[in-house]
N, CA, C and O atoms as a GROMACS GRO file, in nm:
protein
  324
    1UNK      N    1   0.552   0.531  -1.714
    1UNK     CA    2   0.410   0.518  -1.686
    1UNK      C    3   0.384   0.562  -1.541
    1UNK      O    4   0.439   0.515  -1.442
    2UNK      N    5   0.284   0.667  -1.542
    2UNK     CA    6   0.261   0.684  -1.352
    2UNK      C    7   0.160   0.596  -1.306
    2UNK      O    8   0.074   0.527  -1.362
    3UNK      N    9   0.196   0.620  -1.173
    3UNK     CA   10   0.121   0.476  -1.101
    3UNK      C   11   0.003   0.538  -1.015
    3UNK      O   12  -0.066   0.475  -0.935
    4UNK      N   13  -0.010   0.680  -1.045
    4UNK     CA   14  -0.086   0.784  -1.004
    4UNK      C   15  -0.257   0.702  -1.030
    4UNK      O   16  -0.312   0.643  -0.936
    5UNK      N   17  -0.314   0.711  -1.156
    5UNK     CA   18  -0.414   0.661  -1.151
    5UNK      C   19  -0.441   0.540  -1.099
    5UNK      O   20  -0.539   0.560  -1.028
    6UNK      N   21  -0.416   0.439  -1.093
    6UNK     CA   22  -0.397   0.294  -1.067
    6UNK      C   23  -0.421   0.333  -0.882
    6UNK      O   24  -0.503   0.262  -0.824
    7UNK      N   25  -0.369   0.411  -0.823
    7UNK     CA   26  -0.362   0.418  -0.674
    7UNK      C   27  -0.471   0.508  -0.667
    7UNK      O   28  -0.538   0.474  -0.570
    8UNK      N   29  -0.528   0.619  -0.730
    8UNK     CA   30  -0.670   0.667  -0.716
    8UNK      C   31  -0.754   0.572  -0.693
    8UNK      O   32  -0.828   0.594  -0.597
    9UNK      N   33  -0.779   0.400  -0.787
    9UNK     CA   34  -0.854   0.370  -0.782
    9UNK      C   35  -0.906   0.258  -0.704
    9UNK      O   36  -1.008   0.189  -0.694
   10UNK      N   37  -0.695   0.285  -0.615
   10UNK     CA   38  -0.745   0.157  -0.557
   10UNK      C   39  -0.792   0.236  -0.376
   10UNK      O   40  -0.829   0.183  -0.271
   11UNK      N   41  -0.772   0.349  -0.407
   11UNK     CA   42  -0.792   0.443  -0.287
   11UNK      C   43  -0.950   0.466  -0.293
   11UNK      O   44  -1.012   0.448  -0.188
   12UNK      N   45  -1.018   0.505  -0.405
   12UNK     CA   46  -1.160   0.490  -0.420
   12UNK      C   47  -1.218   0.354  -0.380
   12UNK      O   48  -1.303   0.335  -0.293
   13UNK      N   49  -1.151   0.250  -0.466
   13UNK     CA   50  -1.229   0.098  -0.398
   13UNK      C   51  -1.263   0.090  -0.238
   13UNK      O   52  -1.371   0.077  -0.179
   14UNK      N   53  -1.107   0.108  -0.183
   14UNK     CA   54  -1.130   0.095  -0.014
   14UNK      C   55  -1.214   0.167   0.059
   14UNK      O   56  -1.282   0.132   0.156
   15UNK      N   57  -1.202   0.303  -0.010
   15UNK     CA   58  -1.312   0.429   0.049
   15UNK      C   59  -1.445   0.416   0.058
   15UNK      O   60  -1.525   0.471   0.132
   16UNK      N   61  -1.460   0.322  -0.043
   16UNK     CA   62  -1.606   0.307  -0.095
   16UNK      C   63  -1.676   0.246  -0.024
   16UNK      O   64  -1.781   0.282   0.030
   17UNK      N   65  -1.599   0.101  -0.020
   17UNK     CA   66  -1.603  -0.029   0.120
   17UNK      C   67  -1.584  -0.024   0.265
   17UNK      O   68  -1.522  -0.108   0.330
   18UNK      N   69  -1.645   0.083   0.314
   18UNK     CA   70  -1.567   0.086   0.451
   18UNK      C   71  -1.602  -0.089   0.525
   18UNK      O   72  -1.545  -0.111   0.632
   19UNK      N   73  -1.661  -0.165   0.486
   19UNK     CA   74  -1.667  -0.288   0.566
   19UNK      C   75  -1.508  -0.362   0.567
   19UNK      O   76  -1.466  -0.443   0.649
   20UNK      N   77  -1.446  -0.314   0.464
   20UNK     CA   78  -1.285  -0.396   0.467
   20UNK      C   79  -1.192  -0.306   0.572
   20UNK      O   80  -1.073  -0.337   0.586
   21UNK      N   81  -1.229  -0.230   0.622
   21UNK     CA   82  -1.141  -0.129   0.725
   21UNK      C   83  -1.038  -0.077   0.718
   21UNK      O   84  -0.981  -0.022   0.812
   22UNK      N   85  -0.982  -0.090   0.560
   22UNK     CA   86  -0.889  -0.054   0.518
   22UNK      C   87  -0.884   0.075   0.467
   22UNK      O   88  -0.968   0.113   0.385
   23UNK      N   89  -0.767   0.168   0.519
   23UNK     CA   90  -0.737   0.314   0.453
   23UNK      C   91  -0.637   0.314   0.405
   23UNK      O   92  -0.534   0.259   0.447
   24UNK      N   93  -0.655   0.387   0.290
   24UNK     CA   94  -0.516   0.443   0.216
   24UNK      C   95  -0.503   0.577   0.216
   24UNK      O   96  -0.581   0.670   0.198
   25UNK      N   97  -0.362   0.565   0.245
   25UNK     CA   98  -0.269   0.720   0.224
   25UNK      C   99  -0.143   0.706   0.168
   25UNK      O  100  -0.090   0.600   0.137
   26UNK      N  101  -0.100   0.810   0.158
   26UNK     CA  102   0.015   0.822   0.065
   26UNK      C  103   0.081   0.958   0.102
   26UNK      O  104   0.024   1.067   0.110
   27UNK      N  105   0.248   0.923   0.132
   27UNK     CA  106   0.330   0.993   0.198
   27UNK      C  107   0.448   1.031   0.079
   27UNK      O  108   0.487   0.953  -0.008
   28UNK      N  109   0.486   1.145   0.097
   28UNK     CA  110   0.585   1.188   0.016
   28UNK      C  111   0.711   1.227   0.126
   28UNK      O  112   0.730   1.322   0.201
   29UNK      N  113   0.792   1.089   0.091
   29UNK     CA  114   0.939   1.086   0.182
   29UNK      C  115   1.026   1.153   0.160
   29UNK      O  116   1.133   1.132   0.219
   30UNK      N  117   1.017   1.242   0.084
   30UNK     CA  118   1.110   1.311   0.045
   30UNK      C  119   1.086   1.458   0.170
   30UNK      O  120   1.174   1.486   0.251
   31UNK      N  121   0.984   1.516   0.163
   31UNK     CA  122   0.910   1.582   0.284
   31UNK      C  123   0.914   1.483   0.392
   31UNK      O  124   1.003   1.507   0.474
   32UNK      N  125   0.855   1.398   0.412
   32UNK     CA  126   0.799   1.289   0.557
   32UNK      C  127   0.933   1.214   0.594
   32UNK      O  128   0.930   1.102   0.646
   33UNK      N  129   1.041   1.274   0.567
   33UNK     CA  130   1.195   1.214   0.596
   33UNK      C  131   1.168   1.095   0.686
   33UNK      O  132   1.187   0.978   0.653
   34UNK      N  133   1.110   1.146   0.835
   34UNK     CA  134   1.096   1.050   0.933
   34UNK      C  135   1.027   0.878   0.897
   34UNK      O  136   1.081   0.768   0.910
   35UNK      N  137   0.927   0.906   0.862
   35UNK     CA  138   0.853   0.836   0.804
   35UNK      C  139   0.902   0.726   0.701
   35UNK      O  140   0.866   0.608   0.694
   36UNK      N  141   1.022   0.816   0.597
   36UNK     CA  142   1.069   0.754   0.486
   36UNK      C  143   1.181   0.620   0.568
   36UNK      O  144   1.201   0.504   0.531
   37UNK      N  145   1.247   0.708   0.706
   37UNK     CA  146   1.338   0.610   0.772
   37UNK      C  147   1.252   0.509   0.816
   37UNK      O  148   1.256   0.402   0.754
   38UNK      N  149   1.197   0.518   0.884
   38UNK     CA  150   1.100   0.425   0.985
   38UNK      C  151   1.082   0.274   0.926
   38UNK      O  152   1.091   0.169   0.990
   39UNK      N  153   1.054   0.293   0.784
   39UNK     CA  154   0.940   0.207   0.680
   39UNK      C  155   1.110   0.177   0.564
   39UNK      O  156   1.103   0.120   0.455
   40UNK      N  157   1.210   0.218   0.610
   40UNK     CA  158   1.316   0.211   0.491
   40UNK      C  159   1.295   0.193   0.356
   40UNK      O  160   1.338   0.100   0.289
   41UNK      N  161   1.191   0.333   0.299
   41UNK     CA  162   1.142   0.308   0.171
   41UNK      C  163   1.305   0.331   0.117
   41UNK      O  164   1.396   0.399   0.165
   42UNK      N  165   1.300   0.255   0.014
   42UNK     CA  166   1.427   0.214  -0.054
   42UNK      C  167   1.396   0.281  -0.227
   42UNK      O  168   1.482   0.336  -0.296
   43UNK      N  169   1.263   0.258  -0.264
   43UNK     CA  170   1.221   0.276  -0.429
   43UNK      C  171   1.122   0.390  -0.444
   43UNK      O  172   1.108   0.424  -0.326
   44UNK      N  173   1.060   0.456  -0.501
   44UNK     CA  174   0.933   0.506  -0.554
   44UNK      C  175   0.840   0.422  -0.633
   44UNK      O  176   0.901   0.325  -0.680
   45UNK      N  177   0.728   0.422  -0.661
   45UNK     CA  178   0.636   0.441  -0.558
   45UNK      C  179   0.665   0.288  -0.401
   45UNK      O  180   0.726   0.187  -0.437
   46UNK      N  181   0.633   0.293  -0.299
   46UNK     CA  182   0.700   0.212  -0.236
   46UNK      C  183   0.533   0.204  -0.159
   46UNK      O  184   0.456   0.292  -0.119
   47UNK      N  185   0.521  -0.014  -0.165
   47UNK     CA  186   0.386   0.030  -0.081
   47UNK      C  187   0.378  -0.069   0.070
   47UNK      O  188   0.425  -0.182   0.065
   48UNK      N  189   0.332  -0.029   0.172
   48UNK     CA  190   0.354  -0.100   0.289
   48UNK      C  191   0.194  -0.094   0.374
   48UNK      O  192   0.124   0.007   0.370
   49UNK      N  193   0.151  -0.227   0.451
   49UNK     CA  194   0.043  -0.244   0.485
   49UNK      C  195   0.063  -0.277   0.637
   49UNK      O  196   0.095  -0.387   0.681
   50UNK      N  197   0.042  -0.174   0.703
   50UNK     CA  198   0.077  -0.152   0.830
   50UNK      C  199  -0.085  -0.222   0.965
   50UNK      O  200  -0.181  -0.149   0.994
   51UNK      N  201  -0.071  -0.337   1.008
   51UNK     CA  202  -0.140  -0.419   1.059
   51UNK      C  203  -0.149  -0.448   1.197
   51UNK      O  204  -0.113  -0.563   1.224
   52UNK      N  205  -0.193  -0.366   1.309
   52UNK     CA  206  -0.130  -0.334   1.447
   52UNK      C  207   0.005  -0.296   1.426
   52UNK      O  208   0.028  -0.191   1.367
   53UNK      N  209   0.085  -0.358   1.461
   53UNK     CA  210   0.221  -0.303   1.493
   53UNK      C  211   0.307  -0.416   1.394
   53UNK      O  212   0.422  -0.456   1.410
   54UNK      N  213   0.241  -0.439   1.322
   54UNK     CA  214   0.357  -0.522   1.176
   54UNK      C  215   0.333  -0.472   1.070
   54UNK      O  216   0.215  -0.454   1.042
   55UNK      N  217   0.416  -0.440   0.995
   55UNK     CA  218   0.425  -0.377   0.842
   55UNK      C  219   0.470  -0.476   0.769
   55UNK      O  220   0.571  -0.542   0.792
   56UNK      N  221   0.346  -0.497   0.624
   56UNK     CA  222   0.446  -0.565   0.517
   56UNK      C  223   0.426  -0.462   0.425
   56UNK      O  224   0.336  -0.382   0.398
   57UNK      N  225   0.578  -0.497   0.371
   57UNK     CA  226   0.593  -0.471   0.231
   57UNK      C  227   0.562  -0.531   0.106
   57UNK      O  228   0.603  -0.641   0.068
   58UNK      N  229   0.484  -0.450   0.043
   58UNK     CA  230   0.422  -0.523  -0.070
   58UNK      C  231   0.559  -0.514  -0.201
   58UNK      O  232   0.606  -0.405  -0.232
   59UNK      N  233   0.596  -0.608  -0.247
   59UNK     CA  234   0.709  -0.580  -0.410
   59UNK      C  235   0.599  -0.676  -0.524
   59UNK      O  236   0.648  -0.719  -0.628
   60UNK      N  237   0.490  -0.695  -0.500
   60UNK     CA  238   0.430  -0.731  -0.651
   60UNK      C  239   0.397  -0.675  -0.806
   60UNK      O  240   0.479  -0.602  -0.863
   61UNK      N  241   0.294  -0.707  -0.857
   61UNK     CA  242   0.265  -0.620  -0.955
   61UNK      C  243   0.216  -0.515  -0.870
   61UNK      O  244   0.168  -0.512  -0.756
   62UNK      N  245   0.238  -0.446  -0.942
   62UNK     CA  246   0.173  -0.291  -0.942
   62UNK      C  247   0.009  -0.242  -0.993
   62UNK      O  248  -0.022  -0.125  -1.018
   63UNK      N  249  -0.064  -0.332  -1.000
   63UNK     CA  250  -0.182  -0.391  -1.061
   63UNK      C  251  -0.312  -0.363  -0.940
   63UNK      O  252  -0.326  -0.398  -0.823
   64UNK      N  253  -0.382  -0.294  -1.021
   64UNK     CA  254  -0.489  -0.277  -0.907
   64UNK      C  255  -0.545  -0.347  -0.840
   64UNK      O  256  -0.567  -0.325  -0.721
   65UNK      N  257  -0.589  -0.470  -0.917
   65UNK     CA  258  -0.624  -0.610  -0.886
   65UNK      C  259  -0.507  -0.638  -0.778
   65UNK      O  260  -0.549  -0.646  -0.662
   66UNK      N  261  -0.378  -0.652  -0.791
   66UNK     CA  262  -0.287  -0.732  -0.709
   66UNK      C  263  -0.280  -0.658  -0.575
   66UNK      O  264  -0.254  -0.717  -0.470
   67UNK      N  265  -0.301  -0.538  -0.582
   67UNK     CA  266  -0.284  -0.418  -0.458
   67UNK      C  267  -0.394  -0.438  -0.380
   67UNK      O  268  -0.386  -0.428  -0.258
   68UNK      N  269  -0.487  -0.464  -0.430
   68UNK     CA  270  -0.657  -0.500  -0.368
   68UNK      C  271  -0.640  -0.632  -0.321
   68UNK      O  272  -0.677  -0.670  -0.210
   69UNK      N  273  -0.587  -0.696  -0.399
   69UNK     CA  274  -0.585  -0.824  -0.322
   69UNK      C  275  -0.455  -0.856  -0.196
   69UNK      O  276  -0.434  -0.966  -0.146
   70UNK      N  277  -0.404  -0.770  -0.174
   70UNK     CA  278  -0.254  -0.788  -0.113
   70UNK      C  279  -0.323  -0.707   0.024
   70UNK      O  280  -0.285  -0.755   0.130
   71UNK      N  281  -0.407  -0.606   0.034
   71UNK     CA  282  -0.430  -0.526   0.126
   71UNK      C  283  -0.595  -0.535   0.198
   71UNK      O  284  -0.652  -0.458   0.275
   72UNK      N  285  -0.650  -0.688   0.122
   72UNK     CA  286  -0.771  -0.748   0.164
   72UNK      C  287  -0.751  -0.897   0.233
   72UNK      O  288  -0.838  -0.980   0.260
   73UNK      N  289  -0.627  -0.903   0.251
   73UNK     CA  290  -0.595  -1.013   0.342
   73UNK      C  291  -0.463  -1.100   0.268
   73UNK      O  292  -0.424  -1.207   0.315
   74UNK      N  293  -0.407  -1.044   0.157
   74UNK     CA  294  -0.340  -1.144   0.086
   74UNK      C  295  -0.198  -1.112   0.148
   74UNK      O  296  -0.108  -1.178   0.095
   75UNK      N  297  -0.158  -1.027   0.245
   75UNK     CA  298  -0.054  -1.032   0.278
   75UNK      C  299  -0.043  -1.092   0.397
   75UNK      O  300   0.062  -1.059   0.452
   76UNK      N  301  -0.131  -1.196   0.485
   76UNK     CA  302  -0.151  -1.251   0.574
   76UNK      C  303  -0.059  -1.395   0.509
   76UNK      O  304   0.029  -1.447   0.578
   77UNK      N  305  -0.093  -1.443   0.382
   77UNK     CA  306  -0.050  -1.568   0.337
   77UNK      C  307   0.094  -1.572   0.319
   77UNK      O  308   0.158  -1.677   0.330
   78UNK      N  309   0.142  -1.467   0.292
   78UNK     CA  310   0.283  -1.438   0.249
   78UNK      C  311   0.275  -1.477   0.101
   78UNK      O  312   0.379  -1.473   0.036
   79UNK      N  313   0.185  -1.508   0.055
   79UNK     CA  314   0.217  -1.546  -0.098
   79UNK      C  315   0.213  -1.441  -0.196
   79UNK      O  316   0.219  -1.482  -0.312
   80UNK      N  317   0.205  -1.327  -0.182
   80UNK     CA  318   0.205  -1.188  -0.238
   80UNK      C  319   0.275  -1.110  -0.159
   80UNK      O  320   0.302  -1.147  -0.044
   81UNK      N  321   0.318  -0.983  -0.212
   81UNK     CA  322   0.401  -0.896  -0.173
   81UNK      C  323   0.570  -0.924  -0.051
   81UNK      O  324   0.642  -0.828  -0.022
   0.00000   0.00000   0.00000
C-alpha cells in the first residue's frame, strides 16, 4: 500500500491552515544522503517533526488522523510517536 496519498493530504491540511505553522516536506535520502545521516532515517517512509532545534520521531500509525495529530502538538506529550 503507498503512503503517497495519505501524505498529500496531510500536506494539503497544513497548507491550507497556515494558523498551525506547520510545513511539510518530504526528502528522498537516498539523493539527500546528508540529510538521511543527520535524522538516522533507518525505514521508508520515515517521519520526523523538527521543533527549534529538537526532532521527534514519529513510529505511529501511519493514519492521517494520527500524523495530524502528532504534528499539531501531540508530540509535545510524548504519548504518540
Amino acid at each position: 500500500m503507498s503512503f503517497a496519498p495519505t501524505y498529500s493530504e496531510v500536506a494539503q491540511y497544513f497548507h491550507s491552515i497556515s494558523k498551525l505553522n506547520v510545513r511539510v516536506g518530504k526528502v528522498d535520502s537516498t539523493v539527500q544522503k546528508a540529510l538521511g545521516q543527520r535524522f538516522a532515517v533507518r525505514a521508508y517512509p520515515s517521519f520526523f517533526l523538527v521543533s527549534g532545534s529538537t526532532v521527534y520521531e514519529y513510529d505511529g500509525d501511519r493514519t492521517k488522523t494520527a500524523l495530524i495529530d502528532f504534528a499539531s502538538g501531540g508530540y509535545k506529550s510524548g504519548e504518540v510517536g
